[in-house]
TIKE-271937 format. One record per atom (N, C-alpha, C): x negated, y, z; residue in three letters; residue number from 1; atom name. Coordinates in pm, 1 decimal. Layout:
! residues N
FIZA,x,y,z,aa,i,at
FIZA,X,Y,Z,Ala,NUM,CA
...
! end
This chain:
! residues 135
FIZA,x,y,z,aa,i,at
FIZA,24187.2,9346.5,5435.1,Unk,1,N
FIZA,24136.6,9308.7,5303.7,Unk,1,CA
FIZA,24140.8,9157.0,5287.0,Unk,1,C
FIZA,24183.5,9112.7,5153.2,Unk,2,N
FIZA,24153.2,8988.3,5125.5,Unk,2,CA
FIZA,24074.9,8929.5,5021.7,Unk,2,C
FIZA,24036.0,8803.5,4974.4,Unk,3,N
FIZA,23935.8,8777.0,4936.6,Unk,3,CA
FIZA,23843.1,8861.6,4799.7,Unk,3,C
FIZA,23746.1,8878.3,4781.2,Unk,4,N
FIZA,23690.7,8942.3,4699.2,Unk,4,CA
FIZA,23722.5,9123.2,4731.7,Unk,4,C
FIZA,23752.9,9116.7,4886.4,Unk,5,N
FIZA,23760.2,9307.3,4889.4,Unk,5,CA
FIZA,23864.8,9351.6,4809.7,Unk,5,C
FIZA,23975.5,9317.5,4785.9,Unk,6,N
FIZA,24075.8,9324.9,4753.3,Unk,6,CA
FIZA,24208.1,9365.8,4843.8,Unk,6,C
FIZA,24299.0,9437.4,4869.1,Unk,7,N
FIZA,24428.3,9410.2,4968.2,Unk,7,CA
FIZA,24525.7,9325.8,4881.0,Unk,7,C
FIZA,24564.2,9246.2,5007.3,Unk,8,N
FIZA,24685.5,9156.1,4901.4,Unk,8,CA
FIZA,24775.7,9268.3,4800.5,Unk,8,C
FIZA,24830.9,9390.7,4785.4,Unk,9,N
FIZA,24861.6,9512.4,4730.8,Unk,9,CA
FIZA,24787.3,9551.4,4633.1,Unk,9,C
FIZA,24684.2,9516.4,4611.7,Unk,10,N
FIZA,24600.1,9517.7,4533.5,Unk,10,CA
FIZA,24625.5,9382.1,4404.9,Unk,10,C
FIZA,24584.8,9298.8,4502.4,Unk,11,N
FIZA,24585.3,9178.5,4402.2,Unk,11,CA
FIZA,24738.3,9154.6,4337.0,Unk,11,C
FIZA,24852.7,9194.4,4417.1,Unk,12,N
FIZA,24998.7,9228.8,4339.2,Unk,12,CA
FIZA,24990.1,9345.4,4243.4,Unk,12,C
FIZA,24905.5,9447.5,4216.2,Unk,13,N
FIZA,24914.4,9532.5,4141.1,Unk,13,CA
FIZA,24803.0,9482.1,4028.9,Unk,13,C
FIZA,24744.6,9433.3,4026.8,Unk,14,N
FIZA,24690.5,9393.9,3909.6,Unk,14,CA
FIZA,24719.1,9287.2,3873.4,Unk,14,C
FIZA,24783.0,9163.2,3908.8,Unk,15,N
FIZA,24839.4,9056.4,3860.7,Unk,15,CA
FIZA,24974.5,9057.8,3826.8,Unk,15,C
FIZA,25041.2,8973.2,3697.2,Unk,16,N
FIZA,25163.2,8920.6,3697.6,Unk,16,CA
FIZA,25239.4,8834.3,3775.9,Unk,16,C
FIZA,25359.9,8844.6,3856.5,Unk,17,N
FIZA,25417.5,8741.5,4002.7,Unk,17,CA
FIZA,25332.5,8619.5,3918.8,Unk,17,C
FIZA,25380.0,8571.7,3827.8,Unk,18,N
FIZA,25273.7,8442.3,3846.0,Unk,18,CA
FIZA,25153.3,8416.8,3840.2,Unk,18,C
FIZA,25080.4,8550.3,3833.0,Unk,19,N
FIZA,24960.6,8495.6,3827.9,Unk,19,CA
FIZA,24895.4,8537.9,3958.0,Unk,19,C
FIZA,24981.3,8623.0,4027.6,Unk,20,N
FIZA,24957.7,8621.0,4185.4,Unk,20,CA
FIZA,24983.4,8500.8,4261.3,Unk,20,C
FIZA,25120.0,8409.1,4224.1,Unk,21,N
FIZA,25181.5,8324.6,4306.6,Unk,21,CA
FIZA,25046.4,8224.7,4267.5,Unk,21,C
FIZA,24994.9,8199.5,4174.7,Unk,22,N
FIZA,24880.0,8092.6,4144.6,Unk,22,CA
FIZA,24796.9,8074.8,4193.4,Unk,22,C
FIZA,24691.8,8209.8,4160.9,Unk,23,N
FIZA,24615.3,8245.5,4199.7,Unk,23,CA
FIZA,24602.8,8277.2,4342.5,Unk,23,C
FIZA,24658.9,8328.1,4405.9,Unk,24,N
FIZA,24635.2,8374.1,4580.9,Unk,24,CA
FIZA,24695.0,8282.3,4673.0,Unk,24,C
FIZA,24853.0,8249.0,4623.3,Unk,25,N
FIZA,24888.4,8153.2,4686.2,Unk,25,CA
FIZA,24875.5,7990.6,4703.6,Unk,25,C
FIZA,24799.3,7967.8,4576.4,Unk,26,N
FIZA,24776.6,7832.6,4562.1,Unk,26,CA
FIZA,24916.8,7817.4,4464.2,Unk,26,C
FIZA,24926.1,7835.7,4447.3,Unk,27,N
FIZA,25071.5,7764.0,4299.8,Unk,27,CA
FIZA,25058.6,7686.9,4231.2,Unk,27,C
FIZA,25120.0,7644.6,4124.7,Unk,28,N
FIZA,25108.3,7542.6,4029.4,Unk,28,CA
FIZA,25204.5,7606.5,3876.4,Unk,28,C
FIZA,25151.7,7638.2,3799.7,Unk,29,N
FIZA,25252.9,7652.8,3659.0,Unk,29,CA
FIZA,25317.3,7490.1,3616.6,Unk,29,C
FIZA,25419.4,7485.6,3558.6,Unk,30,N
FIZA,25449.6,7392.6,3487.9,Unk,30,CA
FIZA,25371.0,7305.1,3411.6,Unk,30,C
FIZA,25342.2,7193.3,3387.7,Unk,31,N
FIZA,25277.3,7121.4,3272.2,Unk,31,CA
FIZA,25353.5,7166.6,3161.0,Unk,31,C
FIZA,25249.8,7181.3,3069.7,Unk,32,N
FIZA,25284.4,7164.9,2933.6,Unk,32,CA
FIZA,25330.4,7356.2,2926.7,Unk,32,C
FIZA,25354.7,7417.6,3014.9,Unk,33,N
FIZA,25419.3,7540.5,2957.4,Unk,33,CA
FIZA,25300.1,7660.9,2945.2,Unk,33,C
FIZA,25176.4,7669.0,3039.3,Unk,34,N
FIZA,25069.9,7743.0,3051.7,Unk,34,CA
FIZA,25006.1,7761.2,2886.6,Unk,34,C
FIZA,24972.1,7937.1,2865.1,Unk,35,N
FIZA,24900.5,7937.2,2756.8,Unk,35,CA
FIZA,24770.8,7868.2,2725.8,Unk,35,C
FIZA,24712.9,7801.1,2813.2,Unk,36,N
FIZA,24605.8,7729.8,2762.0,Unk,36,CA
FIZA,24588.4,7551.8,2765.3,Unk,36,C
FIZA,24720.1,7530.0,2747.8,Unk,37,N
FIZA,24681.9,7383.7,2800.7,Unk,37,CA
FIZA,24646.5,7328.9,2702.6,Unk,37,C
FIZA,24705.3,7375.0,2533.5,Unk,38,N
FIZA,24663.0,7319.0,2426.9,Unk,38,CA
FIZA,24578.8,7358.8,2320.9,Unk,38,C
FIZA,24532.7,7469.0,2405.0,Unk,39,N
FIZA,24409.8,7640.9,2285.6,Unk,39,CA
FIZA,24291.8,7546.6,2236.6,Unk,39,C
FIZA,24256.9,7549.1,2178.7,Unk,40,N
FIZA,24118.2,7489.9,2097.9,Unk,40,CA
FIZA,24021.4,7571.8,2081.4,Unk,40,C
FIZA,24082.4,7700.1,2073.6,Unk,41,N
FIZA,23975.0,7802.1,2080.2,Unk,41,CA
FIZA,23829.3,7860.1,2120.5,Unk,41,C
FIZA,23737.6,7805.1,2053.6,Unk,42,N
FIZA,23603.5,7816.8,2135.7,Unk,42,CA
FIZA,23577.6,7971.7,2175.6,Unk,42,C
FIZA,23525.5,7933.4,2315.3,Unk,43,N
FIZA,23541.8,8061.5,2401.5,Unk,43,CA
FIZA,23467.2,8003.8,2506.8,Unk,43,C
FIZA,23461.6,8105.3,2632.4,Unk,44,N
FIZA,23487.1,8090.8,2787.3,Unk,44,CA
FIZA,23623.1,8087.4,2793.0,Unk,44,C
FIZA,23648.5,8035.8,2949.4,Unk,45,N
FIZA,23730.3,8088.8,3008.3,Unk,45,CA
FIZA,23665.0,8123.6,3182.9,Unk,45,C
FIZA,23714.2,8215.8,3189.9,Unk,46,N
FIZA,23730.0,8354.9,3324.0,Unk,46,CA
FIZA,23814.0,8321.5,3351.9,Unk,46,C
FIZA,23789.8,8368.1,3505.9,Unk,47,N
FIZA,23828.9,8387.4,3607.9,Unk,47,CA
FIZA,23940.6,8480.3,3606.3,Unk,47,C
FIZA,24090.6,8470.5,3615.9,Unk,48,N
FIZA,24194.8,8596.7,3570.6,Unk,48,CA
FIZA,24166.9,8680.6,3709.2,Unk,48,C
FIZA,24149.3,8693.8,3766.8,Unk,49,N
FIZA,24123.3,8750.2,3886.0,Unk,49,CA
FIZA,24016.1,8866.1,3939.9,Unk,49,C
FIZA,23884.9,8795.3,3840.6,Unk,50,N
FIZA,23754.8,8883.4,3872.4,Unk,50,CA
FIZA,23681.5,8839.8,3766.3,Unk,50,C
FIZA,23743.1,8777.2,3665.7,Unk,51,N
FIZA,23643.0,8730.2,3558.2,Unk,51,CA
FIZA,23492.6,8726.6,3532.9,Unk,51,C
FIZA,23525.2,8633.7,3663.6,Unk,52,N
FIZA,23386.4,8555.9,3649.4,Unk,52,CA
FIZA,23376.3,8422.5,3541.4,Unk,52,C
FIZA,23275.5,8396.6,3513.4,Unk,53,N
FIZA,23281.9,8279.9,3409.9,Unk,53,CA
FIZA,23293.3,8141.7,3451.7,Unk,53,C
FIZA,23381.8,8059.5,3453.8,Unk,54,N
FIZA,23405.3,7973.7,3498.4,Unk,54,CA
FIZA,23400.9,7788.9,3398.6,Unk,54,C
FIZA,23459.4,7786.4,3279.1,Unk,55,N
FIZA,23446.5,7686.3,3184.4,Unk,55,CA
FIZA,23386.1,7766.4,3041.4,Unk,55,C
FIZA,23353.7,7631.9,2984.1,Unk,56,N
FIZA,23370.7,7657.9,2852.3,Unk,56,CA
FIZA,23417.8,7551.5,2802.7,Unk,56,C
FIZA,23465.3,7639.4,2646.1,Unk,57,N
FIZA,23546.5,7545.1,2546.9,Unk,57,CA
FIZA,23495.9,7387.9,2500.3,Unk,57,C
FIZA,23330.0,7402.4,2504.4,Unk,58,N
FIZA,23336.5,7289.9,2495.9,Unk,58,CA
FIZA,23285.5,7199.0,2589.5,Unk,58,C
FIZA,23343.1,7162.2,2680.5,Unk,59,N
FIZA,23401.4,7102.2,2816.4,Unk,59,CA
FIZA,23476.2,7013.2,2833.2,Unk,59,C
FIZA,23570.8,7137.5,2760.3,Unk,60,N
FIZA,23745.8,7120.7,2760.1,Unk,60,CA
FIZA,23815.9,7007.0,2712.4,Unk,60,C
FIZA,23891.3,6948.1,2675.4,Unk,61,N
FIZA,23947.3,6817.2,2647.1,Unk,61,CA
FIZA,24109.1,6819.9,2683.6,Unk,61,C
FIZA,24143.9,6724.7,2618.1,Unk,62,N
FIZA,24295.8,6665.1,2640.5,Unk,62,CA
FIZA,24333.5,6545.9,2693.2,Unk,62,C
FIZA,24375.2,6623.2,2810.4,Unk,63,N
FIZA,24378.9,6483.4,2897.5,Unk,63,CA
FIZA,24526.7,6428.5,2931.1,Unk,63,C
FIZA,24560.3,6505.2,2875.2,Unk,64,N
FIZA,24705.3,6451.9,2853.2,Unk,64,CA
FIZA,24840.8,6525.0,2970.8,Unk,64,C
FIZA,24743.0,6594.0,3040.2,Unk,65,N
FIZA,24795.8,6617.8,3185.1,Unk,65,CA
FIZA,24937.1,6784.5,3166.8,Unk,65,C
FIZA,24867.4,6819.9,3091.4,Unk,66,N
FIZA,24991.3,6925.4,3036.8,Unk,66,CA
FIZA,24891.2,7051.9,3095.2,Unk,66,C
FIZA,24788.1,7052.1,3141.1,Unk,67,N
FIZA,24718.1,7164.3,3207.4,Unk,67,CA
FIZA,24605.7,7196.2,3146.0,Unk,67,C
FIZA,24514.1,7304.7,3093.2,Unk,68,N
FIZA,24372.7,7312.8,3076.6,Unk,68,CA
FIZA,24303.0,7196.5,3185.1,Unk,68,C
FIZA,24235.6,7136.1,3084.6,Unk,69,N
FIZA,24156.0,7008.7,3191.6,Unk,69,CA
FIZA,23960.0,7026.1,3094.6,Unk,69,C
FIZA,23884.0,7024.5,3175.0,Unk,70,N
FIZA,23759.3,7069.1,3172.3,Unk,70,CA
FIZA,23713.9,6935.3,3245.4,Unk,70,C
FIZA,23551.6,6909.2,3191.0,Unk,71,N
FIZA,23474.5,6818.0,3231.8,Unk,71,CA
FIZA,23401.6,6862.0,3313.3,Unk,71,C
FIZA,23348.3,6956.4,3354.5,Unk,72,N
FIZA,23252.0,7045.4,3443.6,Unk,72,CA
FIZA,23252.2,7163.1,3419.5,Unk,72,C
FIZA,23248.5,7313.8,3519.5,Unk,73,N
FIZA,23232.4,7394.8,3539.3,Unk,73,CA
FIZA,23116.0,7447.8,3422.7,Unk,73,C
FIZA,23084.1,7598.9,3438.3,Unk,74,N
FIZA,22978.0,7622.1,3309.6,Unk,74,CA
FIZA,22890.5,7627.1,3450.9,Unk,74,C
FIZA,22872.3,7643.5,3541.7,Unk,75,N
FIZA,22724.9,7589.4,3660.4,Unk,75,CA
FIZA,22790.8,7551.4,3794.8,Unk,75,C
FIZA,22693.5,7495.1,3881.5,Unk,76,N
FIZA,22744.3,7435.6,3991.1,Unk,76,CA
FIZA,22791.1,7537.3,4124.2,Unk,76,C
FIZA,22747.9,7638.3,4043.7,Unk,77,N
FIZA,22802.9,7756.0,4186.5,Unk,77,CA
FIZA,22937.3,7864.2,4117.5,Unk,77,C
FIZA,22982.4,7814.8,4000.2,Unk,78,N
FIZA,23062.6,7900.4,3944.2,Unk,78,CA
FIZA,23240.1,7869.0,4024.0,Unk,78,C
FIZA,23223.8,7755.2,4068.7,Unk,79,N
FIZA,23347.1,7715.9,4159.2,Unk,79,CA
FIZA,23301.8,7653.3,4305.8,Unk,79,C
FIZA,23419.3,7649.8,4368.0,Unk,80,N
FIZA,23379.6,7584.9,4500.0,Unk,80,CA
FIZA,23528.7,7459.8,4487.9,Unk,80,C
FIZA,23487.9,7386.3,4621.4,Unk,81,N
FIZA,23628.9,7286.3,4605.4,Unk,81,CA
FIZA,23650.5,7279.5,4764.6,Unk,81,C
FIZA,23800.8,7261.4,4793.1,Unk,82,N
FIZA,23775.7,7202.0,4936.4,Unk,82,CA
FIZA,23933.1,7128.5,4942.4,Unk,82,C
FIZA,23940.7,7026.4,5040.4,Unk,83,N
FIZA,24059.2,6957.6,5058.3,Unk,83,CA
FIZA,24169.4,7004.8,5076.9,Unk,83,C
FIZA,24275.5,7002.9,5024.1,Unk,84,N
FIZA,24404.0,7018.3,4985.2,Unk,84,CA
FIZA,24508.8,6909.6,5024.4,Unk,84,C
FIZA,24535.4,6952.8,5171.2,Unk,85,N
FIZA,24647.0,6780.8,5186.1,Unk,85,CA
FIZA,24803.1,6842.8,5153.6,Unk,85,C
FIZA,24786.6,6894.1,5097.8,Unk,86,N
FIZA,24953.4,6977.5,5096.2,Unk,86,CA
FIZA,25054.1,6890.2,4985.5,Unk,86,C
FIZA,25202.5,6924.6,4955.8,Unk,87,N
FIZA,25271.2,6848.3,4922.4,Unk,87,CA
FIZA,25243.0,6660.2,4901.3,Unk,87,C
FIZA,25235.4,6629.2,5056.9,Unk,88,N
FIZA,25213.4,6506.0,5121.5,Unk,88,CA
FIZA,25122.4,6450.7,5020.9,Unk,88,C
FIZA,25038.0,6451.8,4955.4,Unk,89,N
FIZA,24897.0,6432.8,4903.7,Unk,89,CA
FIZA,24762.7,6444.7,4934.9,Unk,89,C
FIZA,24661.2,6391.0,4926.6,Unk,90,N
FIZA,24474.3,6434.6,4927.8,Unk,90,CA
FIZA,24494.6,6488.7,4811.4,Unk,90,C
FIZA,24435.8,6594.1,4769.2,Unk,91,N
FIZA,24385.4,6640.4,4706.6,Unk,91,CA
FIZA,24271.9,6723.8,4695.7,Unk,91,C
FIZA,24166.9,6776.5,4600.1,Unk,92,N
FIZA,24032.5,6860.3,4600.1,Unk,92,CA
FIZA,24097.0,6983.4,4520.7,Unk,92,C
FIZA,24123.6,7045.1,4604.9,Unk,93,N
FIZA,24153.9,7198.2,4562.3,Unk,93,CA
FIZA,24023.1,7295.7,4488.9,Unk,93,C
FIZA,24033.2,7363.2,4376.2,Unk,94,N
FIZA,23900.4,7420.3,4298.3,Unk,94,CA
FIZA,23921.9,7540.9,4319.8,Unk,94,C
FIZA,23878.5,7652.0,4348.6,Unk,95,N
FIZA,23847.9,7775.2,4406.5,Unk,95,CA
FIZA,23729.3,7849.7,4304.4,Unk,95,C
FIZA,23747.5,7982.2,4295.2,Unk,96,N
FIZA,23692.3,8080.7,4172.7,Unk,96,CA
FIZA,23586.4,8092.4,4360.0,Unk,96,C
FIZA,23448.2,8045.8,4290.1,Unk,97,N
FIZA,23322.6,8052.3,4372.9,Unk,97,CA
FIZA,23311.0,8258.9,4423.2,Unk,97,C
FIZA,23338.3,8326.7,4344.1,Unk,98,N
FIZA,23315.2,8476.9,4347.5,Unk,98,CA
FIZA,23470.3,8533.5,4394.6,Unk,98,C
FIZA,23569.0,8532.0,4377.3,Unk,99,N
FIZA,23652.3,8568.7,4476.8,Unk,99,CA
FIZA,23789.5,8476.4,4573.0,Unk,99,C
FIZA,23774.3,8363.4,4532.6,Unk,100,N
FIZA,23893.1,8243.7,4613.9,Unk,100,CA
FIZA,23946.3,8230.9,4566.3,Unk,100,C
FIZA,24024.2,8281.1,4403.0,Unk,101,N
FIZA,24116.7,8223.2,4337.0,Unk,101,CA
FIZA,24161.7,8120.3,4308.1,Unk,101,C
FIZA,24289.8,8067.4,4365.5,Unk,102,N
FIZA,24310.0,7944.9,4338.1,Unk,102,CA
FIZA,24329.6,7899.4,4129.8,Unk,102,C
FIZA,24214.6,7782.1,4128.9,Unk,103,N
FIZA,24227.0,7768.0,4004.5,Unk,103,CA
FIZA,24306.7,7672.1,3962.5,Unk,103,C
FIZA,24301.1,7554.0,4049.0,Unk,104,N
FIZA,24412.8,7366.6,4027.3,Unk,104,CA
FIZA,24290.7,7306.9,4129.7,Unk,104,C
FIZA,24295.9,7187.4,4025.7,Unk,105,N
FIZA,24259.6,7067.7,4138.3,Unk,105,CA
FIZA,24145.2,6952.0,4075.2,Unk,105,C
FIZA,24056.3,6912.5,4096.0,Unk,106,N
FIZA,23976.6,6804.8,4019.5,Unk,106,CA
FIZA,24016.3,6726.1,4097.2,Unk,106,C
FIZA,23997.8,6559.4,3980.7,Unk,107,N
FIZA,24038.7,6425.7,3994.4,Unk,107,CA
FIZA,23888.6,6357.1,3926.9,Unk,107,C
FIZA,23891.6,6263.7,3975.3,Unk,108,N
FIZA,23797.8,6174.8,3938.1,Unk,108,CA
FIZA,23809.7,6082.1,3821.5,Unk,108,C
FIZA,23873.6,6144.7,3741.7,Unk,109,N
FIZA,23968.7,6038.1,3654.1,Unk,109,CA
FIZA,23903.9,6067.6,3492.6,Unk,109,C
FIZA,23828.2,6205.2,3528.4,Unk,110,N
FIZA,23794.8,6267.4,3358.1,Unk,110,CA
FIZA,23698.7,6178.0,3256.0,Unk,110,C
FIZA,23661.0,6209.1,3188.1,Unk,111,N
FIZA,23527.9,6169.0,3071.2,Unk,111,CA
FIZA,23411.9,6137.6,3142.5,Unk,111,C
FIZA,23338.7,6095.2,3070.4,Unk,112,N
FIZA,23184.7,6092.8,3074.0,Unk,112,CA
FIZA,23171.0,6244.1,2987.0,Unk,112,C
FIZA,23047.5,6308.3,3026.8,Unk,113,N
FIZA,22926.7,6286.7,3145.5,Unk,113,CA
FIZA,22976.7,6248.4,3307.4,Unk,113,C
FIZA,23065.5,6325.5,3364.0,Unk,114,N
FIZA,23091.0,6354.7,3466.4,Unk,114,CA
FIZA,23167.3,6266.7,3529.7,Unk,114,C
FIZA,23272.0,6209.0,3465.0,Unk,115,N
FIZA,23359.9,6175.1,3509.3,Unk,115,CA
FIZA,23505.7,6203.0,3615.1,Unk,115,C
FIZA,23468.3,6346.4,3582.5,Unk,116,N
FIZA,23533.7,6439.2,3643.9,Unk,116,CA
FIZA,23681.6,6504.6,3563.4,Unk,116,C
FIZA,23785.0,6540.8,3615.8,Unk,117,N
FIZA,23897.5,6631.0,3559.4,Unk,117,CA
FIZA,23944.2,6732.8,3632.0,Unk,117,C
FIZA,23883.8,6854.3,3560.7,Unk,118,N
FIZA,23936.4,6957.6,3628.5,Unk,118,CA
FIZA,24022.8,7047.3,3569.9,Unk,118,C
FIZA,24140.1,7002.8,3656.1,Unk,119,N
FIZA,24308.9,7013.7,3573.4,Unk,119,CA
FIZA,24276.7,7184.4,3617.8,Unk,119,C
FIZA,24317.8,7273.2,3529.2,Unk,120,N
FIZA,24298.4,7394.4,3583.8,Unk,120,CA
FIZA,24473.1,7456.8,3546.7,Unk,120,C
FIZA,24528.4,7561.2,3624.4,Unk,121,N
FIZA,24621.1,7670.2,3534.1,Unk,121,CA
FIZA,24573.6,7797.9,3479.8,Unk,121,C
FIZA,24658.1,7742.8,3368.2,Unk,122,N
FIZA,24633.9,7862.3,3255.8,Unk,122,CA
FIZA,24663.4,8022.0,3356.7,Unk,122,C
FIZA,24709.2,8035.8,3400.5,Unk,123,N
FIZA,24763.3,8148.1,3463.5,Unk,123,CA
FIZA,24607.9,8191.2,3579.7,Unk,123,C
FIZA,24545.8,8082.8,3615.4,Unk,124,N
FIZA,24425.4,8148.9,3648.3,Unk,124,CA
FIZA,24319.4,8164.8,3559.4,Unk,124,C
FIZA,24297.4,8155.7,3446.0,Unk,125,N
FIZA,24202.7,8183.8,3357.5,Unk,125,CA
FIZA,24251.5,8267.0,3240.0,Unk,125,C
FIZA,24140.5,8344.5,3211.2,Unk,126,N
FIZA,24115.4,8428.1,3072.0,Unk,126,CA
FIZA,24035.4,8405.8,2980.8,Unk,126,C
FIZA,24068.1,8361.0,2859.9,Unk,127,N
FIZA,23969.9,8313.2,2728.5,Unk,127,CA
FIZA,23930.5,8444.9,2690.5,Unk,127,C
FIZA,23782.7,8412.0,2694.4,Unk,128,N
FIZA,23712.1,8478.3,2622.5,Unk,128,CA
FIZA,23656.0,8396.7,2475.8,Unk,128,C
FIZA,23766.6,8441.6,2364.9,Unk,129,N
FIZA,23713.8,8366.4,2227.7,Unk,129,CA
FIZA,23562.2,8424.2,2194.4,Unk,129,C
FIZA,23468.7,8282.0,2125.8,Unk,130,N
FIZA,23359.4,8320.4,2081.1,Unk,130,CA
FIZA,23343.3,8426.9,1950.2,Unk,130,C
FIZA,23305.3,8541.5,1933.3,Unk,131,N
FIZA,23292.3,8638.0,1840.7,Unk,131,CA
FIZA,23360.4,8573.5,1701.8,Unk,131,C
FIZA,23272.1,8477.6,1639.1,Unk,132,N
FIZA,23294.6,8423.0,1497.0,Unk,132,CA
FIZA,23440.4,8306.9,1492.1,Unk,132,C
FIZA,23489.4,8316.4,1623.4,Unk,133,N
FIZA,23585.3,8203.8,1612.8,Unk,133,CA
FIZA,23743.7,8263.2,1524.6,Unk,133,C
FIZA,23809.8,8171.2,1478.2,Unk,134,N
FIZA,23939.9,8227.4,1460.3,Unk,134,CA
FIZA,24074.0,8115.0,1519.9,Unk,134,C
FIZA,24164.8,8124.2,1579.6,Unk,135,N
FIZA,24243.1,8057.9,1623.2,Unk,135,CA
FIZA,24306.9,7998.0,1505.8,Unk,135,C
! end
C-alpha cells in the first residue's frame, strides 16, 4: 500500500497519467498550461487526490509564475512541506497533509500577510466553485 491506503494501482486507476505523474511522483505541469493558473473563480481548491481542502480563492493571486500561486494554506495542518534538493536545486516541496500528494513548491518570495508563494499544479487540485459564483 501507498500513501493514504491506496495501491499505487489504485492511485493509476483513479487518476489521469498526469495527474498521477504529479501527484505521486512529484512532477511538474508546464507553466502557463495548467487549468488553474489563471481561474478567478471563488471557490476552494482540493486536494485531486483525496480532496481534502487545501486553499482558497481568496489567497490566491498572480504571481506571474504560470502556476496556481496561493498566500497560505486554508490551516496550518492542511499541508506539510519538506526539502526537495532534486533537479540540482533547494527547494521546499508542499505535500497534501492527509494523503502525500505532491502539490509544487513554496518560495519565500509571495505577498504580505505571509510572505509566502505557494506555486501549486493545477493537476493536483480541484476547485470547488462557491455556490453563488459564476465564472
Amino acid at each position: 500500500m501507498t500513501q493514504a491506503g491506496k495501491s499505487d494501482d489504485e492511485w493509476r486507476a483513479k487518476l489521469s497519467p498526469e495527474e498521477y505523474e504529479i501527484t505521486r511522483n512529484a512532477g511538474t505541469e508546464r507553466a502557463f498550461t495548467g487549468e488553474y493558473w489563471d481561474t478567478k473563480t471563488p471557490g476552494v481548491y482540493n486536494c485531486r487526490c483525496c480532496g481534502a481542502v487545501l486553499f482558497d480563492s481568496e489567497t490566491k493571486y498572480d504571481s506571474g509564475s504560470g502556476w496556481p500561486s496561493f498566500y497560505q494554506p486554508t490551516s496550518n495542518d492542511a499541508v506539510k512541506t519538506r526539502s526537495d534538493n532534486s533537479m540540482m536545486m533547494e527547494r521546499i516541496e508542499v505535500l497534501c497533509a492527509q494523503c502525500d500528494a505532491h502539490l509544487g513548491h513554496v518560495f519565500p518570495d509571495g505577498p504580505q500577510p505571509t510572505g509566502l508563494r505557494y506555486c501549486m499544479n493545477s493537476a493536483s487540485l480541484k476547485l470547488q466553485p462557491k455556490a453563488d459564483s459564476e465564472d
